[in-house]
C-alpha positions, 0 to 999 in steps of 0.5 A, a space after each residue: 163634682 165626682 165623689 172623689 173630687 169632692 172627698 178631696 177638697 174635704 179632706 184639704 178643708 179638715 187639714 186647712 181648719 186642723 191647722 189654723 185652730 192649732 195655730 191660733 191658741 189660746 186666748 182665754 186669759 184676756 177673758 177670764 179680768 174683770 174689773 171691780 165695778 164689773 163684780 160691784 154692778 153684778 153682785 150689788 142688791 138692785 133696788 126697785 127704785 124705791 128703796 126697797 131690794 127687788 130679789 136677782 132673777 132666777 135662772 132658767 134650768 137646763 131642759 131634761 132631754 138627758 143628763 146636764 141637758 144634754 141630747 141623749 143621742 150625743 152622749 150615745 154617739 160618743 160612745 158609739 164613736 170609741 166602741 167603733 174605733 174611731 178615737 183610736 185615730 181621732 184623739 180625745 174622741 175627735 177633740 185634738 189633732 195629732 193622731 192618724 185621724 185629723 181633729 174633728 172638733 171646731 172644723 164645721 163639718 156637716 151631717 152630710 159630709 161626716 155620713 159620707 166619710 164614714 160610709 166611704 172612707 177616708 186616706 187610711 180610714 175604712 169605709 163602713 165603721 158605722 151605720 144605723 142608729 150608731 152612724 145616726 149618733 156619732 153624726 149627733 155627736 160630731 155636730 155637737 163638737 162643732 
């Protein structure tokens, strides 16, 4: 398949994805209810069996890669994402839909597919925005939205 071709069909996919993510909305609410015996069995002391209170395990903490856990390069990456213009048409640093650029955010984009974009462009968008270690963590953080 050409480049060209195969541009094509990503950027139908980008448009496809865009448009049925805004379309389905959102659905949280039904998530956020819990039921009373739900909040008893999860905030009830548990006992060892014989009576006595065995203390709640304790969580793991997050890794120290970066802040909240966070790969150093993703926060780098947005950043290098805004310095290179790109949030001027991908809003809310490529969150939501609506700008010149489509919403990258949720559309299952690969490494590959994002280097080759951004190395050739796209409809409006120019070839070359970045490379390097800045093309290395804005890839990290379009990953990261997926």
């Amino acid at each position: 398949m050409s480049r060209i071709r195969k541009l094509v069909v990503f950027a139908a996919l980008v448009v496809v994805v865009a448009l049925l993510a805004a379309a389905c909305g959102d659905s949280d609410t039904e998530d956020a209810v819990t039921t009373d015996a739900e909040t008893v069995a999860t905030t009830a002391p548990q006992t060892d069996g014989g009576g006595d209170t065995v203390p709640p395990e304790e969580e793991e903490p997050p890794p120290a890669d970066g802040e909240d856990g966070e790969d150093p390069a993703v926060a780098e990456g947005e950043a290098a994402f805004v310095a290179s213009g790109c949030s001027g048409c991908h809003l809310d640093n490529g969150r939501a839909g609506g700008g010149a650029g489509p919403q990258i955010a949720g559309t299952g984009v690969t490494d590959e597919q994002i280097r080759t974009v951004v190395a050739n462009g796209m409809g409006s968008m120019p070839a070359g925005l970045a490379s390097g270690t800045d093309l290395d963590n804005i890839v990290a953080y379009l990953e990261s939205l997926q």
